[in-house]
Structure formats: structure tokens, C-alpha cells
C-alpha positions in Angstrom: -4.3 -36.1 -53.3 -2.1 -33.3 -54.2 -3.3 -29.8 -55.8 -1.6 -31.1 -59.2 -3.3 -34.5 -59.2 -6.7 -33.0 -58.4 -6.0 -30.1 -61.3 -5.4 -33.3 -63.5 -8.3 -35.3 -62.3 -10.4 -32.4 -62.9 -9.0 -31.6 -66.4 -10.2 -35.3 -67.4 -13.5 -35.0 -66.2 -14.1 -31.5 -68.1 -12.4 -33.0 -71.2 -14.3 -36.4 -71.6 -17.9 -34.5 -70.4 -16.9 -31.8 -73.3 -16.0 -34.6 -75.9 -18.9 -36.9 -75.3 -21.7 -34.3 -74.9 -20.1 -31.7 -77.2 -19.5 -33.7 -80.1 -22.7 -35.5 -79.6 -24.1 -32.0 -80.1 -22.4 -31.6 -83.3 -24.4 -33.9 -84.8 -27.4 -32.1 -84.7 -25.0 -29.1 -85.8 -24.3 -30.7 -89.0 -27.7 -31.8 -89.9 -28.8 -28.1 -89.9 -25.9 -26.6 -91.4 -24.9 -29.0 -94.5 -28.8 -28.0 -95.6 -27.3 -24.6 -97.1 -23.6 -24.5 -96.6 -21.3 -27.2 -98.4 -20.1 -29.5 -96.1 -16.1 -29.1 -96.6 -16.4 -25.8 -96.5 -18.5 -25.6 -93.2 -15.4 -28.0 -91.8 -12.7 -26.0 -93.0 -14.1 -22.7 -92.4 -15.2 -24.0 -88.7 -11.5 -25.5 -87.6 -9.6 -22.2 -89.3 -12.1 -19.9 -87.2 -11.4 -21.8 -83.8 -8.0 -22.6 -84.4 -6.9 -19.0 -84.8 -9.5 -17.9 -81.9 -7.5 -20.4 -79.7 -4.2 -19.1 -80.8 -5.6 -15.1 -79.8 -6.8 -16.9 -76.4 -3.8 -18.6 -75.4 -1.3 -15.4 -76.9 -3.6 -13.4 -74.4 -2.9 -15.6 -71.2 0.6 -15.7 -72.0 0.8 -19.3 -73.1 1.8 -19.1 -76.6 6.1 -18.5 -77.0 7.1 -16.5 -80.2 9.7 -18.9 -81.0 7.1 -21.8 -81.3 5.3 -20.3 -84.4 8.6 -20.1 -86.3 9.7 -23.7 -85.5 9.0 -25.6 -89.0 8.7 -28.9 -86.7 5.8 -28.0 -85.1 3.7 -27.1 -88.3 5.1 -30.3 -89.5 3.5 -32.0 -87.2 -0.1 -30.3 -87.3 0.1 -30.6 -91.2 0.0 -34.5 -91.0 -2.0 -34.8 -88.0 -4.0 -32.0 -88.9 -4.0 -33.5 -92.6 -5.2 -37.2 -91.5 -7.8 -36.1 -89.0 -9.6 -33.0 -90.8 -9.3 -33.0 -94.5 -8.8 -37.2 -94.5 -11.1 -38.0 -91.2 -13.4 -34.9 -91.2 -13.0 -34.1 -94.8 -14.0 -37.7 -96.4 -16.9 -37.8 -94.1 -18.2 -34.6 -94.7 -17.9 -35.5 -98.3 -19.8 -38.8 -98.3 -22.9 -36.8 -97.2 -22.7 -36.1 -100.7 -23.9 -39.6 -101.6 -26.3 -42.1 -100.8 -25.3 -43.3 -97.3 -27.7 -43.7 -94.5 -26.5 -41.9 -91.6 -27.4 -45.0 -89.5 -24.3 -46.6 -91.9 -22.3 -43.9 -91.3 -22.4 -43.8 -87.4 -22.2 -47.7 -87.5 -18.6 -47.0 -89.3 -18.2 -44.5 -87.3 -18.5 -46.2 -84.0 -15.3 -48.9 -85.0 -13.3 -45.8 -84.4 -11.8 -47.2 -81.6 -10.9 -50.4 -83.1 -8.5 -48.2 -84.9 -6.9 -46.3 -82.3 -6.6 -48.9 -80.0 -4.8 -51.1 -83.1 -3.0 -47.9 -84.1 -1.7 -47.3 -80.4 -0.7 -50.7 -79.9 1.0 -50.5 -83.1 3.1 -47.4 -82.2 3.7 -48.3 -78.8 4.4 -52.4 -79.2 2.5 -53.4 -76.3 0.7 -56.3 -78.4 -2.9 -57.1 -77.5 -4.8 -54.6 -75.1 -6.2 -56.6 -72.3 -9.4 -59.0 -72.6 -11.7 -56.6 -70.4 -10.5 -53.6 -72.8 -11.2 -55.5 -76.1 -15.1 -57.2 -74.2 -15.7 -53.2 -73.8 -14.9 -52.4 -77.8 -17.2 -55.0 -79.1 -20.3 -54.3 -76.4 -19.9 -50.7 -77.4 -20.0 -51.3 -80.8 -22.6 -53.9 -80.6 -24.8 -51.1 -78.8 -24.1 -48.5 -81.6 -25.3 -51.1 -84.0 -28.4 -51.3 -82.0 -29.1 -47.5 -81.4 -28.9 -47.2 -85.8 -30.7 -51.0 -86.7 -34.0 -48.9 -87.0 -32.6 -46.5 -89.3 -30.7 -49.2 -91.2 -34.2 -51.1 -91.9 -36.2 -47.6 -92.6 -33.7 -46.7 -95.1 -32.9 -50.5 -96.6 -29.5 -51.9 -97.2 -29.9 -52.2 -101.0 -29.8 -48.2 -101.8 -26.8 -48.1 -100.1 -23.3 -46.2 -102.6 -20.6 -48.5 -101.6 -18.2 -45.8 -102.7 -19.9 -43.8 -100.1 -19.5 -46.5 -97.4 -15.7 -46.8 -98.0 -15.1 -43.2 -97.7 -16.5 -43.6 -93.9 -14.6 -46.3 -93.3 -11.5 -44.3 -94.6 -12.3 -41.3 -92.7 -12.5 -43.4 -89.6 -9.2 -45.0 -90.5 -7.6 -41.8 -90.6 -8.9 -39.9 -88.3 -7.8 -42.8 -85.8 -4.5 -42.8 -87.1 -4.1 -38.8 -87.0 -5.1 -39.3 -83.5 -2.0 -41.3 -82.3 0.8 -41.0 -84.8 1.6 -37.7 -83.9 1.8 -38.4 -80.0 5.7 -38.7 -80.5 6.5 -35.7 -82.9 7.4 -32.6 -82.0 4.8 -30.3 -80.1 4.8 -27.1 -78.4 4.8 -27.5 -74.4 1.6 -26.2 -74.8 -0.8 -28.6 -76.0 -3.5 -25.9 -76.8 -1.0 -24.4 -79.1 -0.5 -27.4 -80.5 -4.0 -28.2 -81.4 -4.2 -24.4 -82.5 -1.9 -25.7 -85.5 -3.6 -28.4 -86.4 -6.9 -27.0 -86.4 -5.5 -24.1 -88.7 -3.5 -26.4 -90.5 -6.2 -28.6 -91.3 -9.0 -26.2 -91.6 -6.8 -24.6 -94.8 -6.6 -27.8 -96.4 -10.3 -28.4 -96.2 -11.0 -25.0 -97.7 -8.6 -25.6 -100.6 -9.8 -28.8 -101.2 -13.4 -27.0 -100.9 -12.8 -24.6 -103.5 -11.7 -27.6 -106.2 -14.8 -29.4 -105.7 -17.7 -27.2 -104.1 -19.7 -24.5 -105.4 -18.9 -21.1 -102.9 -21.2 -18.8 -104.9 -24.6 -19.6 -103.6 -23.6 -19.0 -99.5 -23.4 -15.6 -100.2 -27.1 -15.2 -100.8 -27.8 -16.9 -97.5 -28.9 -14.3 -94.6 -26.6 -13.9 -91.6 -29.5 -14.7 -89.4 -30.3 -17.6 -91.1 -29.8 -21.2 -88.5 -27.6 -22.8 -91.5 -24.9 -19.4 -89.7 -26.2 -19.7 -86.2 -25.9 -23.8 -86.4 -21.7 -23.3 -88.0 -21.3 -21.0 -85.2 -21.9 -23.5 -82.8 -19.9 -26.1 -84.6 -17.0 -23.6 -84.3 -17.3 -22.5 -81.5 -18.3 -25.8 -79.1 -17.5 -28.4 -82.1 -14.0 -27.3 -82.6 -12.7 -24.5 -80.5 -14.3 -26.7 -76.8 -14.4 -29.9 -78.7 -11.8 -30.6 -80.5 -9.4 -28.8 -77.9 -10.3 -31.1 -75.3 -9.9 -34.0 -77.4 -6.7 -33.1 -78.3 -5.3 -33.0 -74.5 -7.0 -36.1 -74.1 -4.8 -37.9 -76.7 -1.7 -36.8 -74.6 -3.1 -37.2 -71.5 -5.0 -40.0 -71.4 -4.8 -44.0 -72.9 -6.7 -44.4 -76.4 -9.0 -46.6 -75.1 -10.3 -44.3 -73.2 -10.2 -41.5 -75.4 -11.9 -43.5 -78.0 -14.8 -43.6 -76.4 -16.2 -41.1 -77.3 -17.2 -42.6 -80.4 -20.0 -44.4 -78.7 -21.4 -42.1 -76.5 -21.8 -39.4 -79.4 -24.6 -41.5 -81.3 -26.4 -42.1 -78.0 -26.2 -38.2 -77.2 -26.9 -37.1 -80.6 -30.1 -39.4 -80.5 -31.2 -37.8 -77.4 -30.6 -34.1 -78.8 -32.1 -34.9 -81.8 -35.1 -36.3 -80.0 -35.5 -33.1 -77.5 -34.5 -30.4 -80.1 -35.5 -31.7 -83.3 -38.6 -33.7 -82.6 -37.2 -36.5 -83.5 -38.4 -39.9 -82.5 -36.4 -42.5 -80.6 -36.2 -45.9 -81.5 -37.8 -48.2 -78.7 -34.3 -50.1 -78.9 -32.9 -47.0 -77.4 -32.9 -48.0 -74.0 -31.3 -51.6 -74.8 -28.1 -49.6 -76.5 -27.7 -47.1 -74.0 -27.1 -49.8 -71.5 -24.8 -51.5 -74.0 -22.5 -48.1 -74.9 -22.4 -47.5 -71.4 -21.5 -50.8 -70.3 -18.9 -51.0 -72.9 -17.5 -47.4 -72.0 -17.3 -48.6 -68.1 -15.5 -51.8 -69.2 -12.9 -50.0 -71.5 -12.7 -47.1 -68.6 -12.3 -49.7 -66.0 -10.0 -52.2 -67.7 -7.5 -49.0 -68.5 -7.3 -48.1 -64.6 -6.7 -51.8 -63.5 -3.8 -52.6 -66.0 -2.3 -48.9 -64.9 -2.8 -49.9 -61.3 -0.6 -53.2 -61.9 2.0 -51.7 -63.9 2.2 -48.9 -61.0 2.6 -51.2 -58.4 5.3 -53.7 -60.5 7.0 -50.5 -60.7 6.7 -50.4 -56.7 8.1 -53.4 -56.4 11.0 -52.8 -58.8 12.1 -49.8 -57.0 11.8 -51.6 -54.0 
């Protein structure tokens, strides 16, 4: 294996561990957070922070060009990916915490994530179907999110849930899935950090202007700065979106959206296990039976994506032959 392979090998295995257990984290994040500071503007004031703190980190490693930051293209790009994923994904979720949706709702909706990236990649790229072991993995994934949240489905009860609510998950979801891949073939910087810099800037002003239409700012000021609602959006900034987000983002341009969209079921599973060990929060006994699903379903989808690239690099072999 050569010394850019490994580099690239290594890259994907710091990126999925930071996306899986990272965003899982944010979950707990949230939780404490959204209990004094309104939700769209913790989300726009987290992705501004990091995505300007990521611009000052890359400028100081010498991987940001001057010319980049004037080239209209590039923010035109981060304003409709950065539009879709953060003030349409991030934003109508954060929102919908507003009403009366269970969270075990929400991560159910949550979880068919990759339903839409898949459908959206498939879409863009007009490969048709993805192959059977790939589409087995979606639906045992998502069958073991529905498990890992069926206890707080039947604590809760169905009847109290706000369809308006439920729709606005399922149209973050949508969006945030189509953010992830329509702006694959736009114009980027070289650099994808610099790329997701933008977006994350991008989006986080959106969320804060949308914020300041429909949120009440006044009443954060009186919060202390020691106060775990700060130390909690800190975190989200900081390992949420400046790690998080970052890695995700390299991911989409790096890696097949199967596998990216994986994610979406390890999260629940992580943020369960946080919750359980840092909250005191107790685990369902089912726990156990959707872990083994996710996983299962995550191998399959992992696996299937690896076998299908193996083929298509050795038809190539052949070809060239």
C-alpha cells in the first residue's frame, strides 16, 4: 500500500469514528443546551463560530488561497448546500423541538436519512437501483433504529403526537439528504475544508437571521457564562460542527453515500449509550437486540459498497487489458 493510500485509509477511519461517535455526542449536547438557549439560534451561532474558526485554521497552515474567498461560485455553492443542510435540515429540526414530537419520532425520521441520500445519489449520478445487499443494509438499519426508540414511542403514546411537527422532521431529513449530494458537482475550492468553512458560515448566518424573525434573543443574556446550557454549545461547536461536521463533509467527497449515510444509525445507538453513562439515563432492555441490527445493517451497506467497487475495478482491468 502506498504512503497516499494509507494517508487516505486513515483519513476514512478518523472521519467515520468522528461522525458516528461525535454526532452521537451531540445529542446529549442538544438536550442540555435547547433547556436555555433557543434552538436556531444555538445552530446558527454553533456553525458561524466553527466555520470561521476553521477558515483561521486552515489560513494558518497555508491551505486557504486569497482568490478562493472572492470567487462568487464557491459561495454559491455553500449558500444552497449550506442553505438545504443547516437552516432547511438543521434548522426545521431544531425548530420542531418547539412542538410536540417525541424524540423517539424524531430519531425514527431521522434514521430514513439514508433512504434519501442513497435515492438522491442515484438520482444525480443515474446509476438506477443500488445493489440488493446495499438496500437489505438500509432497511435492517432502519428496522434497528425503530427498535432502539419503540420504548419511547409507547412511553410517550402515538396519539399526542403534532403532525405538523412530524413533517417538519421528515422535511429536514429530506433536505439535509439532498444538501448532502447535490452539491458534489458544483464548484468547490481544492480544499474541501475550505469548502465546508463556507457552508458552515453560510448556513450558520441564515439560521441566525431566520433566528432573529422567530426567537426571543433577550432572555440569553441573563444566563451565566458558566452556566452547562454555554459549556454544552461549546461542545456542539466545537466537536458538533467544527470535528463533526468537517469530517462529514470530506466524507461526501470522498466516500459513496451509502456509506456516509450511515451515520444516521449509529448516532441513536451512541447517543443512547451517552445518555445512559452521562445522564443517568436508562436503556431500554431492547437495546441489545438494535445494536446488533444498526450494526448488522452498517456492515451490509459498508460491505456491499466495497464489493460492487471491487467489480467495477476489476471490469476496468479487464477493459484496459
Amino acid at each position: 500500500m502506498s504512503a497516499r493510500s494509507r494517508h487516505h485509509t486513515l483519513m476514512l477511519i478518523a472521519c467515520f469514528a468522528a461522525v458516528y461517535v461525535l454526532w452521537g455526542s451531540t445529542y446529549v449536547g442538544m438536550k442540555v443546551a435547547v433547556q436555555r438557549i433557543p434552538p436556531m439560534l444555538l445552530g446558527g451561532g454553533r456553525f458561524l463560530f466553527a466555520g470561521l474558526c476553521l477558515m483561521t485554521i486552515v489560513a494558518m497552515f497555508g491551505g486557504l488561497q486569497r482568490k478562493w474567498l472572492g470567487e462568487w461560485r464557491y459561495w454559491r455553492t455553500a449558500s444552497i448546500t449550506g442553505g438545504l443542510m443547516m437552516l432547511g435540515g438543521n434548522g426545521l429540526l431544531c425548530a420542531s423541538l418547539q412542538r410536540q414530537v417525541p424524540t423517539g419520532v424524531a430519531a425514527l425520521i431521522v434514521g430514513g436519512t439514508p433512504i434519501w441520500m442513497v435515492t438522491f445519489d442515484r438520482m444525480q449520478t443515474k446509476r438506477g437501483l443500488p445493489s440488493l445487499r446495499v438496500m437489505i443494509g438500509m432497511a435492517i438499519g432502519l428496522l434497528g433504529v425503530a427498535t432502539l426508540v419503540s420504548g419511547s414511542l409507547a412511553e410517550t403514546g402515538a396519539a399526542h403526537v403534532d403532525l405538523i411537527g412530524v413533517l417538519m422532521v421528515l422535511c429536514s431529513s429530506v433536505l439535509w439528504g439532498a444538501g448532502s449530494i447535490v452539491g458534489r458537482p458544483m464548484p468547490q475550492p481544492q480544499n474541501p475544508f475550505v469548502g465546508s468553512a463556507m457552508q458552515m458560515i453560510v448556513g450558520g448566518l441564515l439560521m441566525l437571521a431566520a433566528s432573529a424573525c422567530v426567537e426571543q434573543w433577550a432572555p440569553v443574556a441573563s444566563i451565566p457564562w458558566n452556566d452547562k446550557a454555554w459549556l454544552a454549545a461549546a461542545y456542539l461547536a466545537t466537536f458538533g460542527s467544527l470535528l463533526g461536521f468537517s469530517a462529514y463533509m470530506w466524507l461526501i467527497r470522498n466516500a459513496s453515500a451509502a456509506a456516509v449515510a450511515t451515520y444516521a444509525y449509529v448516532n441513536p445507538l451512541v447517543a443512547m449509550l451517552l445518555g445512559w453513562l452521562l445522564l443517568g439515563e436508562s436503556p431500554h432492555g431492547r437495546t441489545a437486540f438494535a445494536a446488533a441490527f444498526i450494526l448488522g445493517g452498517v456492515v451490509l451497506m459498508q460491505t456491499g459498497r466495497k464489493k460492487r467497487e471491487g467489480e467495477q475495478h476489476a471490469k476496468s482491468q479487464v477493459a484496459a487489458e
